[in-house]
C-alpha positions as CSV (number, residue, x, y, z in Angstrom):
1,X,-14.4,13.5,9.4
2,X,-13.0,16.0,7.0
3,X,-13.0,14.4,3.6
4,X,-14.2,11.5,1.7
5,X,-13.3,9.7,-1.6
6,X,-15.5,9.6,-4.1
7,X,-13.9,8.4,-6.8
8,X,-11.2,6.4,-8.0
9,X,-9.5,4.1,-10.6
10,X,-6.9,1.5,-10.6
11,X,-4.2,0.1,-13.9
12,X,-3.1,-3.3,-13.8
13,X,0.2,-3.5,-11.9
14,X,3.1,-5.5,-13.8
15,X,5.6,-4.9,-16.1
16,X,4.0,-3.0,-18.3
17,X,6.2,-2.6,-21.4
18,X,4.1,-0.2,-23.4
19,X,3.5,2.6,-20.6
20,X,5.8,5.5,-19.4
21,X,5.0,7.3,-15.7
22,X,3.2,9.6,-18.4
23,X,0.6,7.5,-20.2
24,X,0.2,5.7,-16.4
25,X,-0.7,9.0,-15.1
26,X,-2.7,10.0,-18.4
27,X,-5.1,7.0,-17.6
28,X,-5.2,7.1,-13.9
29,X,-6.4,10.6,-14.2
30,X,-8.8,10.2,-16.5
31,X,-10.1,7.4,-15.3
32,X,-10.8,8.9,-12.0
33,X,-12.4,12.1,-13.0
34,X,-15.1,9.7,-14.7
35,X,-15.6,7.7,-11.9
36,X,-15.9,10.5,-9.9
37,X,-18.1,12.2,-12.3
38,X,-16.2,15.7,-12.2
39,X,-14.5,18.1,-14.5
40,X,-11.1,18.7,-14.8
41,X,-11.9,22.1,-13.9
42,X,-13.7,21.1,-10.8
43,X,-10.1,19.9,-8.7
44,X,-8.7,22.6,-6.9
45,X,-5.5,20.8,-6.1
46,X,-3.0,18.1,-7.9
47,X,-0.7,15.9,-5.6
48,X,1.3,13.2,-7.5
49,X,2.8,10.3,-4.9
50,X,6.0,9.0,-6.9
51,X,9.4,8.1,-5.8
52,X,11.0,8.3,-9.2
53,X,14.6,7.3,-10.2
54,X,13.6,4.8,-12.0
55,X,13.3,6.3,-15.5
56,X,15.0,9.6,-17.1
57,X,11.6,11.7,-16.6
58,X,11.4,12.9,-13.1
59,X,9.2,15.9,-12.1
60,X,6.1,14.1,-12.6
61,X,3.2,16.6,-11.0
62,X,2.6,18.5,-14.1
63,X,2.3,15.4,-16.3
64,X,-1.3,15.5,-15.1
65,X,-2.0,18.3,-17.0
66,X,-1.3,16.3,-20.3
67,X,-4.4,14.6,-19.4
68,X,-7.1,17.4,-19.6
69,X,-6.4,21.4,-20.3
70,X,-8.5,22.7,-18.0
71,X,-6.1,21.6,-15.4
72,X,-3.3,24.3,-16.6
73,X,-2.5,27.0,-13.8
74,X,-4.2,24.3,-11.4
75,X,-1.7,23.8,-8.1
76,X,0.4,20.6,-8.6
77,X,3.1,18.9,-6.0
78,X,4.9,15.5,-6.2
79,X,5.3,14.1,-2.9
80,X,7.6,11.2,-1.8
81,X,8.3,9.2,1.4
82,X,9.9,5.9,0.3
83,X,7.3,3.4,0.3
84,X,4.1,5.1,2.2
85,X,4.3,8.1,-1.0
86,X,1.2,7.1,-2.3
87,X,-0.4,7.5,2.0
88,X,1.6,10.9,1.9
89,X,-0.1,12.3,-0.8
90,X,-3.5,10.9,0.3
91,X,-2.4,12.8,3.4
92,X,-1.3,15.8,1.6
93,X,-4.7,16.3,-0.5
94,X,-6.3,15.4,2.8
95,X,-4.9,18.7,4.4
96,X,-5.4,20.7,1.8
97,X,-9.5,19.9,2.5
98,X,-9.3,20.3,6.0
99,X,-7.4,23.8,5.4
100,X,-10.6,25.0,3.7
101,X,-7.9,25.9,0.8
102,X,-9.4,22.6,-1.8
103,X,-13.1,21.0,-2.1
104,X,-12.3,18.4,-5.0
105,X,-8.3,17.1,-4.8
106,X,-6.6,14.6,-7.3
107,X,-4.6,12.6,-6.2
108,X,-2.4,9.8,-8.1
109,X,0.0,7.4,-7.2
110,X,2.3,6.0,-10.3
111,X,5.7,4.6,-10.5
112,X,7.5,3.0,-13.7
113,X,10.3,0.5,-12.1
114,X,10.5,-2.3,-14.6
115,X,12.8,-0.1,-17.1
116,X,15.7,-0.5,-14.9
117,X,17.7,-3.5,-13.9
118,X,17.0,-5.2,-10.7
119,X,20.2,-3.8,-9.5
120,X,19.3,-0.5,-10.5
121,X,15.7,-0.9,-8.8
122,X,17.9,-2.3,-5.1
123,X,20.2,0.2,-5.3
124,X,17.6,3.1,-5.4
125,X,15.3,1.4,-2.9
126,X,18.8,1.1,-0.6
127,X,18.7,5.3,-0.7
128,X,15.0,4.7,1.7
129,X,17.6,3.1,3.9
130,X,20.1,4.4,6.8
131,X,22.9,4.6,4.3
132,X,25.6,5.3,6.7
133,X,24.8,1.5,8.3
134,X,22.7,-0.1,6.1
135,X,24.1,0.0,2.6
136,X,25.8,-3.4,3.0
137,X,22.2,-5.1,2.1
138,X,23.9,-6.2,-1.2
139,X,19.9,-7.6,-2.1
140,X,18.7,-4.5,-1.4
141,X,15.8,-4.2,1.2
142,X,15.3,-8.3,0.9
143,X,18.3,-8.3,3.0
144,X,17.5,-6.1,5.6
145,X,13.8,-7.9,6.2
146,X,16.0,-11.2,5.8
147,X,18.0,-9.8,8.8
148,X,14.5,-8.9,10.7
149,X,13.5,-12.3,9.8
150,X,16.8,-14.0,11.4
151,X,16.6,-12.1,13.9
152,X,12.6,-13.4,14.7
153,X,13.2,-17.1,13.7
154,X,16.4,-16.3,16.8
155,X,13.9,-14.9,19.3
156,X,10.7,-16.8,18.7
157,X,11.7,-19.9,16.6
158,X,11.6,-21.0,13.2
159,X,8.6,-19.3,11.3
160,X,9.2,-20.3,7.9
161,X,5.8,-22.1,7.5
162,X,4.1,-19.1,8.6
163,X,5.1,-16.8,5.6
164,X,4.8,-19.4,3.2
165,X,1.1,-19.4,4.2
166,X,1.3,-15.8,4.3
167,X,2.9,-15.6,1.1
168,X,0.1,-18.5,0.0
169,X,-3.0,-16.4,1.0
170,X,-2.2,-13.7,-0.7
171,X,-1.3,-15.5,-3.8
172,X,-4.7,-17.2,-3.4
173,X,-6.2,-14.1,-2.7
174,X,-4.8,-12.3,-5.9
175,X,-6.1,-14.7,-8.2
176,X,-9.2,-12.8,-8.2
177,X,-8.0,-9.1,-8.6
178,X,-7.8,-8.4,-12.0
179,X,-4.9,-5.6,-11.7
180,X,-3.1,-7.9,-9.8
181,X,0.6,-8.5,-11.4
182,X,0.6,-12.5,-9.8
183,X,-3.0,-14.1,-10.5
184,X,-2.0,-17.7,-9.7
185,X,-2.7,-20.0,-6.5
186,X,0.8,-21.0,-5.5
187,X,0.3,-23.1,-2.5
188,X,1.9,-23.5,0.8
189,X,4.3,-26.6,-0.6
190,X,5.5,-24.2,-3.1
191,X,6.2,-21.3,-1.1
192,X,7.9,-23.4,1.7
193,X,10.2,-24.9,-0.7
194,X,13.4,-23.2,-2.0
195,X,13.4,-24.1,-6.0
196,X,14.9,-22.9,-9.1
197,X,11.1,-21.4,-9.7
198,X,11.2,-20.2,-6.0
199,X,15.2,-19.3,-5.3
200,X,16.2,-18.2,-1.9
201,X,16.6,-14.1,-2.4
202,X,17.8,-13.8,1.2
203,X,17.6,-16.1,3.8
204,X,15.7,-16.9,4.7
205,X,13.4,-15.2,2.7
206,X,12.8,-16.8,-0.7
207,X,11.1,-15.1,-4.0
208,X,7.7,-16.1,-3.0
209,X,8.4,-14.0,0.3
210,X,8.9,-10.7,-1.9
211,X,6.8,-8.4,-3.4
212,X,7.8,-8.3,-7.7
213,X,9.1,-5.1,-9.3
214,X,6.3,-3.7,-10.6
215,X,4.7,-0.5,-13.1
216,X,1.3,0.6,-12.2
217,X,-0.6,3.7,-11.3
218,X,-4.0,4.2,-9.0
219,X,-5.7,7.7,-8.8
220,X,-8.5,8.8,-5.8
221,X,-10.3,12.6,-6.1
222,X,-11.0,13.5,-2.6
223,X,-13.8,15.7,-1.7
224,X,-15.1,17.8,1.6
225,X,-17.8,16.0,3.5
226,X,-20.4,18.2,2.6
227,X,-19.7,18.0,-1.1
228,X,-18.9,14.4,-1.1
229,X,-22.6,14.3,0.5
230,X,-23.8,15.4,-2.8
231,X,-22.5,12.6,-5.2
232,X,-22.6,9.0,-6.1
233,X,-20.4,7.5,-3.6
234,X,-18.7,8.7,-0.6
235,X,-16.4,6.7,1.4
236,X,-15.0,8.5,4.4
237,X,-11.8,8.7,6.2
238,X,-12.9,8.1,10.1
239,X,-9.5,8.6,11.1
240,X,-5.8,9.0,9.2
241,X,-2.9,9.1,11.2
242,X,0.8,9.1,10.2
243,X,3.9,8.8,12.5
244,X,7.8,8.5,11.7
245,X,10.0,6.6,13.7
246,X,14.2,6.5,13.6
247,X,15.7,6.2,10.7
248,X,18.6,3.8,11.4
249,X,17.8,0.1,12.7
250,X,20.1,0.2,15.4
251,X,17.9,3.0,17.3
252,X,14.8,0.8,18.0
253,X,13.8,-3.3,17.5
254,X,13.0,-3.8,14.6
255,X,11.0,-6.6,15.6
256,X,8.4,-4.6,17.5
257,X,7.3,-2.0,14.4
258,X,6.2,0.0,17.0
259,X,5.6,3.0,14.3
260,X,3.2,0.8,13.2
261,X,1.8,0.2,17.1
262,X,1.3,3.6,17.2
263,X,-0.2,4.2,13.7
264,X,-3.1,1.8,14.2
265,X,-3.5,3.0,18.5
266,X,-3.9,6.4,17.2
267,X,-5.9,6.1,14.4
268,X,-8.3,3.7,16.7
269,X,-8.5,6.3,19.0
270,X,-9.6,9.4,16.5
271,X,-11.7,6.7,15.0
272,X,-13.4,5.5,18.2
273,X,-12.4,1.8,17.0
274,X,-11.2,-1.6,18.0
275,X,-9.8,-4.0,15.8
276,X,-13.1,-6.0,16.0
277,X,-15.0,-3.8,14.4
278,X,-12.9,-3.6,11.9
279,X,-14.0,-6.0,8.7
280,X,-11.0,-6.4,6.9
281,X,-7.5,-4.6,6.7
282,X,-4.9,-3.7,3.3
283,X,-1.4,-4.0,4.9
284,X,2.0,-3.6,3.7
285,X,3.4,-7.2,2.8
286,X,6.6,-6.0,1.2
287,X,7.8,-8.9,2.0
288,X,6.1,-11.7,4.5
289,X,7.7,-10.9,7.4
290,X,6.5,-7.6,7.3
291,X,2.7,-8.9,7.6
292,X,3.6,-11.6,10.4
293,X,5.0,-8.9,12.4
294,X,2.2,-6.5,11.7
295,X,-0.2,-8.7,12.9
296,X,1.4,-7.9,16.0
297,X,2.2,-4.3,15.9
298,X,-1.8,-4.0,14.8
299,X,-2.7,-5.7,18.6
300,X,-4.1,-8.9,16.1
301,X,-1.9,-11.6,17.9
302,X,0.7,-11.2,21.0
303,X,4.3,-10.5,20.3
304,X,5.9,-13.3,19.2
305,X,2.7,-15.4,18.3
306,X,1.9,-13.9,15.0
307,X,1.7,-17.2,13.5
308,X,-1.2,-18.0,15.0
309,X,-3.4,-15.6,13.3
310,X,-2.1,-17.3,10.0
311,X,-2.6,-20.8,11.1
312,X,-5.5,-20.7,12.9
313,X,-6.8,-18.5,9.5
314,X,-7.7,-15.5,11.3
315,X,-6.7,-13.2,8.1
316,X,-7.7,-15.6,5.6
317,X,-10.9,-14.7,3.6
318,X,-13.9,-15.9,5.7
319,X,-11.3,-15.5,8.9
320,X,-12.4,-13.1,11.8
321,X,-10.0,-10.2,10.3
322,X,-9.0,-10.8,6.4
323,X,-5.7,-9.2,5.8
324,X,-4.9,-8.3,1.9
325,X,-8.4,-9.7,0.2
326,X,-6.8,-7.9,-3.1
327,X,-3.6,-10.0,-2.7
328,X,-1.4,-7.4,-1.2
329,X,1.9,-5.9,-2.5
330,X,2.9,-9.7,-2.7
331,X,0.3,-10.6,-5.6
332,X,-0.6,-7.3,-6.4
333,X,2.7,-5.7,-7.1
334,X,4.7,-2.8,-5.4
335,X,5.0,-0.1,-7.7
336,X,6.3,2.3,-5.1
337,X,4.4,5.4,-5.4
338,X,1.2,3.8,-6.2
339,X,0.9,1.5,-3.9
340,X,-0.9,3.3,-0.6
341,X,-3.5,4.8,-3.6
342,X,-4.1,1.5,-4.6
343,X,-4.4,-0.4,-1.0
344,X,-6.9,2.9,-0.3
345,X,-8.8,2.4,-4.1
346,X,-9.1,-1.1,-3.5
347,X,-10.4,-0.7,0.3
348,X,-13.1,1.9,-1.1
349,X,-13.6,-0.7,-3.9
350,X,-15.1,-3.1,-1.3
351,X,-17.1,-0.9,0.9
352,X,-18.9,0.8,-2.0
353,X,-19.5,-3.3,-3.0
354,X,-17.5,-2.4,-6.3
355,X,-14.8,-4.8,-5.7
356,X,-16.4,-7.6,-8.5
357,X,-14.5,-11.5,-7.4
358,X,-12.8,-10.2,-4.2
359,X,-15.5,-8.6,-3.1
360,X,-16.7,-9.6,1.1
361,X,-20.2,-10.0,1.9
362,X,-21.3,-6.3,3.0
363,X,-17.8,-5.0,4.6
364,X,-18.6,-1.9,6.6
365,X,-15.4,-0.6,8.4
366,X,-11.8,-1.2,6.5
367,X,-8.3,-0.6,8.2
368,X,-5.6,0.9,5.9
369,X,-1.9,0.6,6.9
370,X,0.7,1.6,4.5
371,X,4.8,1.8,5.3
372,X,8.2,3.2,4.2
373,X,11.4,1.6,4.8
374,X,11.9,-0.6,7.5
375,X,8.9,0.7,9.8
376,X,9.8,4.3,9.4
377,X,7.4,6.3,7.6
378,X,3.7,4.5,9.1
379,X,0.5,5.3,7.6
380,X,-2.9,4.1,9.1
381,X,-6.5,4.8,7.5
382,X,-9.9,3.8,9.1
383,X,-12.9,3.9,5.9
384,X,-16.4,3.7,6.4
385,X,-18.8,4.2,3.3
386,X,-20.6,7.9,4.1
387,X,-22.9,6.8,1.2
């Protein structure tokens, strides 16, 4: 146990028409500091998770300074790694702590997507990809998870009803987050059943199977245990682990996510953890097939029987492990770089009994896991509230 959060904050995700990555920063930061109740001048270090490409600004670390002057001449690093960014700079302020080199670290998560066409937005989320095999996925990165989902329907049989309840939990489940980008309880009839409001993206994955283009920021500070001791709230990382796996689909099965395996064996194992104890998780629902299969990769259901921990409502709210009680990426909204802050804010949010309508009766232990690409970059967080 090296560090703790102790304060965080959280935009509304969405297309967001009147922000830049700038005034999204701006607020994040501000809002943080507050809720952390420290100074500017306090934070030793500044890491910004953002992917960029998506607007003319890039070189987004310094923008934080526009938010207070006492952080001029303060250290400040953007950090990127496809869709886990916001996990890597987590992991990157989390360092910094254990190196004895920060106390208090800032760390923010933004991304501005929405100004760019949808073409624009698959094309740069394609560059995450293997390129020299995988830039044939002409709907971007819905076509490669269609592929994964083929290619699961092939080996274990049709599954369709099993996302569309996936895809329905979360939608249920969002209704109650108030930053969440989709508040509205679609159903499982809707989400089954390929419409002109729900139109096949990739089959077989329809809209209601992918997580929205989204704007959004989510900021943490990070302090030392023995400062975080000292404050209002303190929620502790019992374990963070990150592993990378191949980069090109045709070096493992993709079906397996066994980055992912590993993610959540080793950070059980620094934690001194099973899944049991465990009272909810934040996963990576890119798209629905991603959460069936990490049910699996997570040791939650066998391989291949990942349906059952939706049907049988193991995940649901009330189940014996609820998976995305803030709606996940699919309500929520994937802004790219803020979305491992925000799955982390929102997990502190509910141990520290701050989490308002989605809050779970007394939750004690939260899993974190937060991916890039197709099961390349895997980042798993165990929380406990220190205080």
């Amino acid at each position: 146990m090296t560090a703790c959060i102790v304060g965080w904050s959280h935009t509304k995700f969405g297309k967001l028409d009147t922000e830049d990555a700038e005034s999204l920063i701006v607020r994040a930061t501000k809002d943080a500091l507050a809720h952390a109740e420290v100074n500017a001048d306090e934070i030793d270090e500044i890491v910004v998770g953002n992917v960029g490409r998506y607007s003319p600004q890039d070189f987004p670390a310094s923008l934080v300074l526009q938010a207070d002057p006492a952080f001029r001449f303060k250290p400040a690093s953007r950090v990127e790694n496809a869709c886990a960014t916001g996990s890597a700079a987590i992991h990157q302020g989390l360092r910094a702590i254990e190196a004895k080199r920060a106390r208090l670290v800032l760390v923010v998560g933004v991304e501005k997507m929405t100004g760019a066409s949808a073409d624009e937005v698959a094309k740069n989320l394609l560059r995450a990809t293997y390129v020299k095999e995988e830039s044939w996925a002409t709907a971007g990165f819905a076509s490669l998870f269609a592929q994964v989902a083929e290619a699961y329907f092939q080996r274990h049989g049709d599954q369709s009803e099993a996302l569309a309840m996936i895809a329905a939990k979360n939608h249920r489940n969002g209704v109650n987050n108030p930053y969440a980008q989709l508040r509205k309880d679609l159903g499982v009839a809707f989400c089954l059943t390929a419409s002109e409001k729900n139109p096949v993206v990739a089959a077989p994955l329809k809209r209601t199977d992918c997580a929205p283009i989204s704007d959004g920021a989510s900021a943490l500070v990070l302090a030392d245990v023995e400062t975080a001791l000292t404050m209002k709230r303190a929620i502790v990382f019992r374990a963070a682990t990150h592993v990378n796996d191949y980069l090109p689909m045709s070096r493992r099965d993709v079906l397996l996510l066994e980055g992912c395996e590993q993610a959540w064996s080793r950070a059980r194992t620094a934690s001194n953890t099973t899944l049991d104890d465990l009272d909810f998780v934040e996963t990576h629902d890119c798209f629905t097939i991603a959460e069936l299969l990490q049910y699996e990769a997570m040791g939650l259901a066998s391989r291949g029987e990942g349906a059952r921990a939706i049907r049988e409502g193991w995940t649901d709210i009330g189940g014996k492990l609820p998976v995305n009680p803030s709606g996940g990426l699919k309500s929520k909204g994937h802004p790219i770089g803020a979305t491992g802050v925000s799955m982390h804010t929102l997990a502190a949010m509910q141990l520290i009994g701050e989490a308002g309508a989605m809050q779970l009766p007394s939750p004690t232990l939260a899993g974190v896991f937060n991916m890039g690409g197709m099961g390349v970059a895997n980042y798993c967080s165990i929380l406990e509230r220190l205080r």
